[in-house]
N, C-alpha and C positions, 0 to 999 in steps of 0.2 A: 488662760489669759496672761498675756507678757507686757509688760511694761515696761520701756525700751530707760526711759529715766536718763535720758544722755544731758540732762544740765549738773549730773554725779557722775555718769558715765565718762565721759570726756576730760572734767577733771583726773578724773583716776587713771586714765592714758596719756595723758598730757604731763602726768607726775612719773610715767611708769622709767623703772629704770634710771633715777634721778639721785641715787644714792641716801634718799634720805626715809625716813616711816612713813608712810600713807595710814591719816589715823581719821578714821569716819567715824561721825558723831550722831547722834542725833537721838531720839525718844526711841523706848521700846518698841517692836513692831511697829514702824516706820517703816521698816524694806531695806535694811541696812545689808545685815544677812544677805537676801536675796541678790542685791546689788552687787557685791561681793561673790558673793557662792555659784551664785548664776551668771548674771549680766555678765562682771569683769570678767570671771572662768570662761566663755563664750567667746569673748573678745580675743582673751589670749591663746585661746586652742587655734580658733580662726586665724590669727596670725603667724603661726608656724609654730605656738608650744605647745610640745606632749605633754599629756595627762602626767608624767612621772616627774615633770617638772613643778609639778603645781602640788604644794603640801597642804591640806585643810585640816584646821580643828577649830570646833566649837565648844566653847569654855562653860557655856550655860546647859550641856547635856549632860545627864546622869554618868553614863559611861564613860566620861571625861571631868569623872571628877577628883581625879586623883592629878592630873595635870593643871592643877590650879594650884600646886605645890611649883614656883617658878625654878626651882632645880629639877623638877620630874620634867616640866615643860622643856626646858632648856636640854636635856637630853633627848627627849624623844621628839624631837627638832632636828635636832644635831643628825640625831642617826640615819635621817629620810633626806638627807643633804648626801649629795652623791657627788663624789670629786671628778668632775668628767667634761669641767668646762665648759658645762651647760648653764645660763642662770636660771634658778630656781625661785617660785616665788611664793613664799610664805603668807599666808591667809587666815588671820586669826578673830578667831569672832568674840566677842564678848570679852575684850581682853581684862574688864574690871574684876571678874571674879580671880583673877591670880591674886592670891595670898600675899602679904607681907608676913616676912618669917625671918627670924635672926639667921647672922650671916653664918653658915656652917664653915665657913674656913678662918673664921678666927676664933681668938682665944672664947672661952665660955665666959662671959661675963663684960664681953664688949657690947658697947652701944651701938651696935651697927644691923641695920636690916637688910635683908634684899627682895627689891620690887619687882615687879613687871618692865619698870622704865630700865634695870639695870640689864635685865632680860634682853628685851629688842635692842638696846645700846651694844650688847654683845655681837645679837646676830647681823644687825647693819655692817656689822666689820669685817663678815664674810664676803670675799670679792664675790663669789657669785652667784647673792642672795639681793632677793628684794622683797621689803616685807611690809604687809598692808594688815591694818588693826582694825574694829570696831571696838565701839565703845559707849555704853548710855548713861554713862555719867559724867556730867562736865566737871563735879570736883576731881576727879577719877584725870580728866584731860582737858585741864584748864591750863591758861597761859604758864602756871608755876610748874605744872609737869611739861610742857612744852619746853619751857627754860631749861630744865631737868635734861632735856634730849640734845642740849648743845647745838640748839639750830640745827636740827637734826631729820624734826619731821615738819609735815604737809598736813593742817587739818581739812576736810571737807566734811562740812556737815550737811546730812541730810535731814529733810523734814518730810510730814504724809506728803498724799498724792497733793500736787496744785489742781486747782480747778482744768488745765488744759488736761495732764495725765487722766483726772478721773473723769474727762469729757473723751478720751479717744478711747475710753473703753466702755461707756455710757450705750447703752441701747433706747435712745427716744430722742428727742429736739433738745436746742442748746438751754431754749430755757426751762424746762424741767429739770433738766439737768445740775443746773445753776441754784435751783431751788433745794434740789435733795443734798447737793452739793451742803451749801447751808445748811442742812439739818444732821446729815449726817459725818460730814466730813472727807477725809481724803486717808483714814487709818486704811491701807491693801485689804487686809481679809473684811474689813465692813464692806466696802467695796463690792465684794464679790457676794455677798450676801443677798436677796431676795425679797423679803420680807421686812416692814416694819421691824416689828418682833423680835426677828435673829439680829438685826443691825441692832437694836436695840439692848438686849442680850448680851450682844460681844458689848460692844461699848463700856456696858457698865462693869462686867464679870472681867474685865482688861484693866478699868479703875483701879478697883477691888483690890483683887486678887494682882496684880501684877504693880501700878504704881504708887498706892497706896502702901501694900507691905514692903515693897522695895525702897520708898523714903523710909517707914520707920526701923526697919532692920539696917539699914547700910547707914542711918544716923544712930544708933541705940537710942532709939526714943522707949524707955521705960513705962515711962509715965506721962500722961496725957495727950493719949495718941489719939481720941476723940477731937482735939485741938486743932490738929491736921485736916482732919474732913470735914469741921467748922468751918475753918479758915477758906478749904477749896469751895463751900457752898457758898461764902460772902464774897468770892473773887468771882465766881460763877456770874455769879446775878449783878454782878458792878463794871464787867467788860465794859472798859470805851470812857470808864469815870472815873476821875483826878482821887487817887488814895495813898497812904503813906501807915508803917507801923503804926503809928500815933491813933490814928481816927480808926484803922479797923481794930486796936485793940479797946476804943471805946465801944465799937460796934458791938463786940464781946460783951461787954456791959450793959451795954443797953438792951441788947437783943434777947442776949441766952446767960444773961447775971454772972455773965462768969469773970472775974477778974486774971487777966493775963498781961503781964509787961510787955513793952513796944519791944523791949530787949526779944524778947523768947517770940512774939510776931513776926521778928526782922530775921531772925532767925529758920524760924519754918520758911519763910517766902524764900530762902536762901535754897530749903534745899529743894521746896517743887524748882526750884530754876535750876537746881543745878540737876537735876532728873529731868530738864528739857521737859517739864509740862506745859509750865508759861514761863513766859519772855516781859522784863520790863521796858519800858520805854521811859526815857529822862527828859524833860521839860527843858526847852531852850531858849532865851529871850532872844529875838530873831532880832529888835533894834538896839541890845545891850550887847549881843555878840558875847554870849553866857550860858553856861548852864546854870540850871535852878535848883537848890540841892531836892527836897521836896515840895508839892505830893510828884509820884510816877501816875502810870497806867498798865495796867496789867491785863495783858492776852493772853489766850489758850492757844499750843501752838497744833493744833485741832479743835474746831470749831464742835466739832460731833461729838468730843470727850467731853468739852463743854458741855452742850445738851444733854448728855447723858446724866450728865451728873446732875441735871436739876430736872431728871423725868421727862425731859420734853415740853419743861410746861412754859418757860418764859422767853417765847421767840420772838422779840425785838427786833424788826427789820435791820434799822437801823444800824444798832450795835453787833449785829451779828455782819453785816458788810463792813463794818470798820474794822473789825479781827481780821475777815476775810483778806481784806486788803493788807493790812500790815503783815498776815505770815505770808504772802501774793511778795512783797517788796522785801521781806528778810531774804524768801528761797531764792531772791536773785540776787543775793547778796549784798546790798546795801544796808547803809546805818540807817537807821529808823528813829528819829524824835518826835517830841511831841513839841509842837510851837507855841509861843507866847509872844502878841505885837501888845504893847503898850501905847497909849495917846493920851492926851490932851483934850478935854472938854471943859465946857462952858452949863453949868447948869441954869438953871431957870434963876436965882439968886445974882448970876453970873460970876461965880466961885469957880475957879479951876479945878476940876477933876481927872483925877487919872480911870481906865476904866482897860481891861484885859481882854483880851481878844486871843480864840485858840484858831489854829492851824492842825489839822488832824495831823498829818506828817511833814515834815521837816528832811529832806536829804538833800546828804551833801557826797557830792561825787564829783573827786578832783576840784578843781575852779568851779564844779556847776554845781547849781543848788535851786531844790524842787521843791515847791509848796504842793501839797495831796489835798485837796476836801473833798471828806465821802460828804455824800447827800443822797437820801432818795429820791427827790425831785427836786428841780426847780421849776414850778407849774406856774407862777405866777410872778411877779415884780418883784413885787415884798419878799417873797419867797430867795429869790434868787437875791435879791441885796443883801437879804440878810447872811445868807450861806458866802457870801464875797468877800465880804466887809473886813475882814483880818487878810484877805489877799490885797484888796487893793491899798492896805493903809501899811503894808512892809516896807514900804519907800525904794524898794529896790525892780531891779527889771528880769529878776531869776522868774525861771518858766514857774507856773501856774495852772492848776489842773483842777478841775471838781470831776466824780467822778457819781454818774448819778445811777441808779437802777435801771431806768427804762431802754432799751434799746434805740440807741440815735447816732444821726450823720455826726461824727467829730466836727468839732463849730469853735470857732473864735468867737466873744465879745470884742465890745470897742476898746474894754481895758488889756484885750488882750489874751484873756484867760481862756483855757482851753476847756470844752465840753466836753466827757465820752462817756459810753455805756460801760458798766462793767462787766459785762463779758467779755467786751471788745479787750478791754483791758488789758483783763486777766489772762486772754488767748493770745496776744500779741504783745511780747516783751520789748520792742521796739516802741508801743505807743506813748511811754514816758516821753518821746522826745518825737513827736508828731509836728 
């Protein structure tokens, strides 16, 4: 099974030869590797470069563990660089496990290290070298090691399959599809799996074993590491609801007596995000033209690790289409907020009230700007007023979407606001702007 992935693919052609890093992000077994090793490797043989042009290592294999020493790296780079006026293109995988290690060319007793960033900085300098990174830690290649590159590199991150990817290799109808989809997600190898059981299986033995111990070893969490897969159970089962440090470290309290400061909560959230498990979303006053500092929302950025992690047992229509959509509107690259319209009522008393109103998603792109509302139906009036009523009260004329379960003809209301199914959706990246 090949998964052609050309909304990564193309980025990374479109970059090729540009002078600067090609550094790919995203969550562990995503398909980063693959993307890389296979897909680009494919692209560039096909277009006239030899295999002895192409250097690969992977930094997460045993046998290459001695090249996570960025001076061993840095040599046995060097040496598979051949002076013959060919550009050569460096391919390095898992670029987070290269070592920080004091600088061996100065004095003993200097403050000075040498990184990974000072590594590729190096080899970018070779006229005729072009070199492409992954990487699955965002602290590891965040905006500050970015800066670190001197405007230097190109991030592209990828995420699991989107629903089109795991529907063009899906064997049954769109909406079964759409459903397993939901349940298990879009992680490659669950994918390809068969059974309940084995999707089940991997999912969680991928938790476990892979992003679990990789937050608390790459954070030195010593001591209350139990705290961490609390926390991932209470984010679990709250997808799609307004939370901040504050209230899940009450939850702690309340729930499992355990006393933990907002500080060491805000903390943990810090680093599932920066391991690309979940993603926040920031609350924005759409008639204050503001953000709000808290509560956020927090999404899995797989819907199927999600499940996993809580056994399959609390599958929420609803919220499980609202994650769906928001990693659906990240992998195509847009900002993702959470909305807030503010009004003006009149109670029974006739006292002024103010009363909030949410907008599932908020984008802004360039001058345009999109109102999202997931719904699983609007069957009825009520129904359908109710699911509106923070669209039509924004005061502005930016497009308007509800995006509802059932399969239906794309439809305009009288106020305007657009109708579609979400498959339709999620299959055709155009339909934001129908």
């Amino acid at each position: 099974m090949e998964v052609q992935r050309p909304r990564y693919l193309n980025q990374l052609i479109d970059k090729k030869d540009n002078g600067r890093v090609k550094i790919i992000t995203g969550i562990r077994r995503c398909g980063k590797s693959y993307l890389l090793f296979e897909l680009y490797k494919k692209y560039l043989i096909s277009s006239g470069v030899s295999e002895n042009q192409i250097i690969m290592i992977a930094l997460d294999s045993l046998k290459n563990i001695k090249y996570r020493n960025p001076i061993e790296l840095d040599v046995f780079l060097r040496e598979k660089i051949q002076n013959n006026g060919l550009k050569h293109y460096l391919l390095i995988d898992e670029i987070q496990f290269v070592e920080e290690i004091p600088n061996p060319y100065l004095e003993e007793g200097t403050d000075s290290k040498v990184t990974f960033v000072d590594l590729i900085l190096g080899l970018i300098k070779i006229p005729n070298v072009d070199v492409y990174i992954t990487g699955s830690n965002s602290k590891m290649l965040s905006s500050d090691v970015l800066t670190q590159f001197r405007d230097r590199g190109d991030e592209i991150k990828v995420y699991p399959f989107s629903f089109e990817e795991f529907y063009s290799c899906y064997e049954g109808d769109r909406g079964r599809a759409f459903d397993e989809y939901c349940l298990y997600g879009g992680m490659p190898m669950s994918v390809q799996l068969k059974s309940h059981e084995k999707k089940s299986e991997y999912l969680k033995n991928i938790f476990t074993s892979t992003y679990i111990k990789d937050v608390i070893e790459r954070n030195k969490i010593l001591k209350d590491a139990s705290i961490i897969e609390d926390l991932l159970d209470i984010i679990s089962s709250s997808i799609g609801s307004l939370s901040n440090p504050s209230k899940l470290a009450n939850t702690f309290m309340s729930e499992k007596n355990i006393k933990i400061s907002q500080f060491t909560v805000s903390n943990y959230l810090d680093y599932l995000i920066d391991a690309f498990l979940i993603e926040k979303a920031r609350r924005y006053d759409v008639k204050g033209r503001k953000y709000i500092s808290s509560p956020y929302k927090y999404y899995f950025s797989d819907i199927g690790l999600r499940n996993a992690r809580l056994n399959f047992r609390q599958n929420e229509q609803s919220h499980i289409m609202e994650n769906v959509i928001y990693n659906e509107l990240r992998m195509r690259g847009l900002n993702v907020d959470v909305g807030i319209v503010e009004y003006n009522y009149k109670d029974k008393n006739k006292k002024t009230r103010k009363k909030n109103l949410e907008v599932d998603f908020v984008i802004n792109r360039g001058s345009n700007r999109y109102y999202i509302q997931s719904a699983l139906n609007v069957y009825t009036k009520e129904k359908q007023i109710q699911e509106t009523e923070s669209l039509r009260r924004t005061g502005d004329s930016f497009k308007k979407i509800v995006i509802v379960r059932d399969n239906i003809t794309p439809r305009y209301d009288d106020n305007g606001i657009l109708y579609i199914g979400v498959e339709e959706f999620l299959l055709d990246e155009t339909a934001i702007d129908l």
